[in-house]
Every structure is written in structure tokens, then in C-alpha cells.
DODRENTOR-47133 format. One record per residue (C-alpha): residue number from 1; residue in three letters; y, z, x. Coordinates in pm, 1 decimal. Last residue first. Layout:
<pts>
(NUM,'ALA',(Y,Z,X)),
...
</pts>
This chain:
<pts>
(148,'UNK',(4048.5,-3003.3,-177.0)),
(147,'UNK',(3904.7,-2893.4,167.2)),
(146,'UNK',(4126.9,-2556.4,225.2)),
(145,'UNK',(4262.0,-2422.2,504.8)),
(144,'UNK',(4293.1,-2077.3,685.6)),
(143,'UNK',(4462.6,-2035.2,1034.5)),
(142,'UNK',(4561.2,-1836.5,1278.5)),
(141,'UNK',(4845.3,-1847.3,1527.8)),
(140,'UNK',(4845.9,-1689.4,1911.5)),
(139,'UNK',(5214.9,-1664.1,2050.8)),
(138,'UNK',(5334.6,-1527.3,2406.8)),
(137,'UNK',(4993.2,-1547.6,2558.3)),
(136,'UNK',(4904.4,-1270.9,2888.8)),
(135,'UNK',(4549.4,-1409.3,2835.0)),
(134,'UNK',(4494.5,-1274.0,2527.6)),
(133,'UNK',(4795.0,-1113.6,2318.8)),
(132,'UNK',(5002.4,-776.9,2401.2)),
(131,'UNK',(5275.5,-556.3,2205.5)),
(130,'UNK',(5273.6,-751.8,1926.1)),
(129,'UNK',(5535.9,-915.9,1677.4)),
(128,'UNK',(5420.5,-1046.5,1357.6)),
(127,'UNK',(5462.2,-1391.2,1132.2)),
(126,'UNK',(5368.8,-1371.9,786.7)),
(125,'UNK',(5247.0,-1715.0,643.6)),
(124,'UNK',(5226.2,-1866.7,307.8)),
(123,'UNK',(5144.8,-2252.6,372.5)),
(122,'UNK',(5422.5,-2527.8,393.2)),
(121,'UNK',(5468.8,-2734.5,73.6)),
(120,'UNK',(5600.0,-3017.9,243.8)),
(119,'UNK',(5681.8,-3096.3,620.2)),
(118,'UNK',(5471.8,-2907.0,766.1)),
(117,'UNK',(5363.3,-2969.4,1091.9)),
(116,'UNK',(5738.4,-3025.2,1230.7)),
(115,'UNK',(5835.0,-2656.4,1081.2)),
(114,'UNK',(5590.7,-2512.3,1371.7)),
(113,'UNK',(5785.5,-2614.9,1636.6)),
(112,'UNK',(6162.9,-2525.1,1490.8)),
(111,'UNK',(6003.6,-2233.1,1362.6)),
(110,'UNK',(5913.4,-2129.2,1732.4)),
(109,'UNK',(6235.7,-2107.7,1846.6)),
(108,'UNK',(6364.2,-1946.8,1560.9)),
(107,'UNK',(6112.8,-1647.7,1607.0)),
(106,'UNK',(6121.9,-1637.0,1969.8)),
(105,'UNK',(6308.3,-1277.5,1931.6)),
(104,'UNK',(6029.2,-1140.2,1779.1)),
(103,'UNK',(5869.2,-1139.1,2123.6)),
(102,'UNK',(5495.9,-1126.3,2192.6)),
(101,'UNK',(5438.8,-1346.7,1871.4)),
(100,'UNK',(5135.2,-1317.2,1621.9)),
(99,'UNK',(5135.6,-1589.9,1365.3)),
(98,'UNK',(4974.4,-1600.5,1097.4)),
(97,'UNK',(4870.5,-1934.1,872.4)),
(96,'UNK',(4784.7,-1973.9,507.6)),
(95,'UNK',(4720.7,-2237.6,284.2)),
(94,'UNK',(4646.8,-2521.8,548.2)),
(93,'UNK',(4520.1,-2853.7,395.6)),
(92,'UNK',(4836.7,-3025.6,469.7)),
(91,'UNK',(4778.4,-2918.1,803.3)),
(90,'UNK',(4481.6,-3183.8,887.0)),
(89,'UNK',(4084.8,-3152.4,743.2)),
(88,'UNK',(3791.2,-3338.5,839.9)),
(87,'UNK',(3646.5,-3029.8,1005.8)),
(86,'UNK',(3684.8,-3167.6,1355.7)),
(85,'UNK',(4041.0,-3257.3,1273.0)),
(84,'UNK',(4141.6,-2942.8,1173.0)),
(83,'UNK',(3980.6,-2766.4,1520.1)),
(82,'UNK',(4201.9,-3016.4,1729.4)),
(81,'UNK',(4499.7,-2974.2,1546.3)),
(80,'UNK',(4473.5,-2592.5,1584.9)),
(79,'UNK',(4457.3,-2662.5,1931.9)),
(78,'UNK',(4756.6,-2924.6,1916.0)),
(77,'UNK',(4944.0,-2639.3,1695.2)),
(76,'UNK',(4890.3,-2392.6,1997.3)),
(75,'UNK',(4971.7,-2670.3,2288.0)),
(74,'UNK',(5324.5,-2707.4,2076.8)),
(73,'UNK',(5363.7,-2316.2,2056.4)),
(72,'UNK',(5328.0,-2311.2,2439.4)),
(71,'UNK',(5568.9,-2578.6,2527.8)),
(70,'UNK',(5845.2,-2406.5,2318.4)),
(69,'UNK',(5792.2,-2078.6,2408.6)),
(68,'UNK',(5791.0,-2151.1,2782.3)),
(67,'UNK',(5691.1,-2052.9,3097.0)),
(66,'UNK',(5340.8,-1996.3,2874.0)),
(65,'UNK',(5132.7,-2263.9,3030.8)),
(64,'UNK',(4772.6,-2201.5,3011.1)),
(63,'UNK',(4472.5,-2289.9,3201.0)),
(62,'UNK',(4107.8,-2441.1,3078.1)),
(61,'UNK',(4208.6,-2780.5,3201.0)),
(60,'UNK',(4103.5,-2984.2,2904.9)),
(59,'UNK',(4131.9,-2803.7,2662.9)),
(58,'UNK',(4476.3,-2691.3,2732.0)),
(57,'UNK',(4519.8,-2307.0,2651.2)),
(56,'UNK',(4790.7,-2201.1,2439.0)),
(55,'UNK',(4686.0,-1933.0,2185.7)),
(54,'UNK',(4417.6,-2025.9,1907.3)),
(53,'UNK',(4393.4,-1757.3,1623.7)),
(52,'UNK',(3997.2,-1827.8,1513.1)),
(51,'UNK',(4034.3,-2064.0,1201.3)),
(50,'UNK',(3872.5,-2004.8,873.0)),
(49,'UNK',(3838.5,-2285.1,684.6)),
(48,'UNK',(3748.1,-2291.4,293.3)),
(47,'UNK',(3521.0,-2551.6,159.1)),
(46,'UNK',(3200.2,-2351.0,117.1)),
(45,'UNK',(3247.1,-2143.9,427.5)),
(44,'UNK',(3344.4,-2369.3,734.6)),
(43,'UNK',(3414.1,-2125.6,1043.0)),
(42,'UNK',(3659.0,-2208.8,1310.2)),
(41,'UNK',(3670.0,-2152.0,1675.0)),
(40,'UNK',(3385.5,-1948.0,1716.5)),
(39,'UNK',(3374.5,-1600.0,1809.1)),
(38,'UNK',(3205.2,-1349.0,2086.2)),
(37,'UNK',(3471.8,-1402.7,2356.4)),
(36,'UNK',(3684.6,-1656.6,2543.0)),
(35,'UNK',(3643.7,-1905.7,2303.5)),
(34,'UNK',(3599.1,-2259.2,2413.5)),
(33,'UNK',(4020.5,-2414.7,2378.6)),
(32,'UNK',(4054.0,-2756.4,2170.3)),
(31,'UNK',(3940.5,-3076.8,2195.6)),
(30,'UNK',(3567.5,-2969.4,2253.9)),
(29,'UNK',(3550.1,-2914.8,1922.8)),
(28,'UNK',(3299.2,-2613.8,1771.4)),
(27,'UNK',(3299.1,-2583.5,1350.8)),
(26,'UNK',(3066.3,-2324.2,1321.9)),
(25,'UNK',(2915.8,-2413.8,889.2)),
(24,'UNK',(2877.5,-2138.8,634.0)),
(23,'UNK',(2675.0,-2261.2,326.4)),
(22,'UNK',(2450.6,-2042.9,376.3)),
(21,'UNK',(2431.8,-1822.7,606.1)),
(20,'UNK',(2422.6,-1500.1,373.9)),
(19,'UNK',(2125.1,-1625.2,170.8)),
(18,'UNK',(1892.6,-1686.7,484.3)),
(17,'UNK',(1984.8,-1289.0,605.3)),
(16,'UNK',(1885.4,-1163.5,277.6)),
(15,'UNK',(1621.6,-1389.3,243.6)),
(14,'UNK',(1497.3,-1176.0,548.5)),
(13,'UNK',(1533.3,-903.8,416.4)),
(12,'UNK',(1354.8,-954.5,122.0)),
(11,'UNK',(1022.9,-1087.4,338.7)),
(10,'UNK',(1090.0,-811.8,511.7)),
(9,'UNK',(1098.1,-540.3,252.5)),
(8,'UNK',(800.6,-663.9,72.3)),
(7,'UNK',(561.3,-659.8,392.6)),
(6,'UNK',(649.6,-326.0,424.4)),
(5,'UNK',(550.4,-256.1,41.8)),
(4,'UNK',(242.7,-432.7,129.6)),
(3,'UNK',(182.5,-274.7,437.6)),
(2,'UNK',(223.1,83.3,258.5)),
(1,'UNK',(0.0,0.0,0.0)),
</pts>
């Protein structure tokens, strides 16, 4: 009895685990920065995108620029670009972004950046300073977007 009833719970269990995969889909493009710790860049769930907060490493070269606040928000929204495009979507699927900036005093700077991507209907958003970010970053922006 006690084998069958343990036998019961795994089985169980593990349709557990089946059930909460599914439909969630890693979205992974090479176009944009590899994580630098246990996360993916993007998760697909149903047909809502959640986007890891991308700061501004190049792809390509794996270093960052951040002389700049201007130069660095620009390689963000490429990144997040990047991650869009592998999951079919672009920014006028974004409903809500957040961006975390080092200094609250780049706040103009960076809306003049960010205000390029959306032309229309730009997403809700709250925009926060912090004390520290990844990689010595001065802005890191998250994402989530919708397949409509």
C-alpha cells in the first residue's frame, strides 16, 4: 500500500512539474547580451513576454560602454530589440517597461532615447533610481510585451 500511494505521489508530481512548463517558451538571441547569471533573456508564457532587464553590453564584444548615458541607453533598447525580434514581436507590442537608473538626474536624457521607440501609445512604465546595477551599469530596463 505504501508503494502504491508512493507511486501516486510521483506520478502527480510529476504532472505537476509537466503542467507548469507549459506553454512557457526561453527565448535565447545571440543578438543581444548571454546572461550573466541564473536567467534567461526573455520568457514566452502564452503570448505574454517577459524580458530579463538588459543593461548595455554589446553582443558582440561582451564589454560595455557606460561613458555615456546616451550611448548606453541606445545599446539597452538595441538589446531589448534584439530579444523582441527573436520572439516575433517589436516595441509596439510592449505594455510595460521599467527602468532602473543609477542617477535620477539622467532622467531627461534618457527620455529623449527611449521616446524614439515609441512613438504611439507608449507602454506604462515607472522609472527608479538605484544605488548600484550589474556590471557598474548606469541604466538596466525591463520589459513585458504582448503578442496580439
Amino acid at each position: 500500500m505504501r508503494l502504491f500511494v508512493l507511486t501516486i505521489c510521483l506520478v502527480f508530481s510529476a504532472l505537476i512539474i509537466v503542467k507548469s512548463d507549459a506553454g512557457k517558451e526561453v527565448i535565447f538571441t545571440e543578438n543581444a547580451p548571454k546572461p550573466i547569471g541564473p536567467y534567461s533573456q526573455a520568457i514566452l508564457a502564452n503570448n505574454t513576454l517577459y524580458i530579463s532587464g538588459q543593461i548595455a553590453i554589446n553582443p558582440q564584444s561582451g564589454s560595455m560602454d557606460n561613458s555615456d548615458i546616451e550611448k548606453e541607453t541606445e545599446q539597452v533598447m538595441a538589446n531589448l530589440q534584439a530579444v523582441l525580434n527573436k520572439a516575433g514581436l517589436d516595441f509596439s507590442n510592449v505594455v510595460k517597461t521599467t527602468i532602473y537608473l543609477k542617477e535620477i538626474s539622467d532622467f531627461q536624457k534618457v527620455n529623449s532615447i527611449y521616446s524614439k521607440y515609441f512613438k504611439s501609445s507608449p507602454p506604462a512604465r515607472e522609472t527608479v533610481q538605484v544605488s548600484k546595477l550589474p556590471k557598474e551599469a548606469n541604466i538596466e530596463i525591463s520589459m513585458i510585451a504582448v503578442k496580439m
